[in-house]
C-alpha positions in Angstrom: 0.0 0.0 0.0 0.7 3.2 -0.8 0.9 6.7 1.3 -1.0 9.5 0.6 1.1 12.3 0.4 0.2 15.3 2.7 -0.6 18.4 1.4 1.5 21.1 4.1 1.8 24.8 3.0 4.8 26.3 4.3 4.4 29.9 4.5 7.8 32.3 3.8 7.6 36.2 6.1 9.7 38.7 6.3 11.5 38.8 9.3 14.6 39.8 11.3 16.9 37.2 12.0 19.6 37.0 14.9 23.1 35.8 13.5 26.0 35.5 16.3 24.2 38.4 18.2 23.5 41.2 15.2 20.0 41.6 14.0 19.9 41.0 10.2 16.7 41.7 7.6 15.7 37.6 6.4 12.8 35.5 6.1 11.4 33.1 8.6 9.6 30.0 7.4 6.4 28.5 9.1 4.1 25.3 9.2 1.2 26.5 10.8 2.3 28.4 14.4 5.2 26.3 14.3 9.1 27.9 12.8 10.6 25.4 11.0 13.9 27.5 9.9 15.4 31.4 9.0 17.0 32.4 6.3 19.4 36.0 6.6 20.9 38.2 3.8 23.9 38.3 4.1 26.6 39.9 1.5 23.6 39.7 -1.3 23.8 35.9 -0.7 21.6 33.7 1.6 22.5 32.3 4.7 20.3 29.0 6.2 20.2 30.0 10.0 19.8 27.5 13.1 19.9 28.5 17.0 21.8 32.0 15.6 24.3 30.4 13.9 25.0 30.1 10.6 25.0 26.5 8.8 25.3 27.5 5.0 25.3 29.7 2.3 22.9 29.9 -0.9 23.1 31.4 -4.2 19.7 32.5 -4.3 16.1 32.3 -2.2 14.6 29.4 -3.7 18.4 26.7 -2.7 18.2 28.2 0.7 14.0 27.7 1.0 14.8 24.1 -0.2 17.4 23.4 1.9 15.8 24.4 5.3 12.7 22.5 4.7 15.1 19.2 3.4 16.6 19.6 7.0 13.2 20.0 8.3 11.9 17.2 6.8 15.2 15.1 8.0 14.8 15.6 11.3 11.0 15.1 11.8 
């Protein structure tokens, strides 16, 4: 048998996002009430950030958007 797959909308805000301490302009990423990642601009690239700290760099929105909700989807 097969799984149905669920339909979850992710929504993407604008949002200010603390990176080792400095409050940066970014986006925050939500299922519902619950923040599953932030994403800061940083030096006109992307930057995926976890607890404050950095974890990686992306070219554009759409590689960092994928790669926090890959992580997401990882760990739960």
């Amino acid at each position: 048998m097969r799984k149905k797959d669920k339909k979850i909308e992710i929504q993407i805000s604008d949002a200010q996002v603390e990176v080792n301490g400095a409050q940066l302009s970014g986006y925050q990423l939500t299922i519902g009430k619950k923040v599953i990642g932030q994403i800061a601009e940083i030096d006109e690239k992307y930057a995926a950030v976890k607890n404050g700290d950095v974890v990686d760099f992306h070219k554009n929105l759409e590689a960092a958007v994928e790669a926090v909700i890959e992580a997401y989807n990882l760990n739960n």
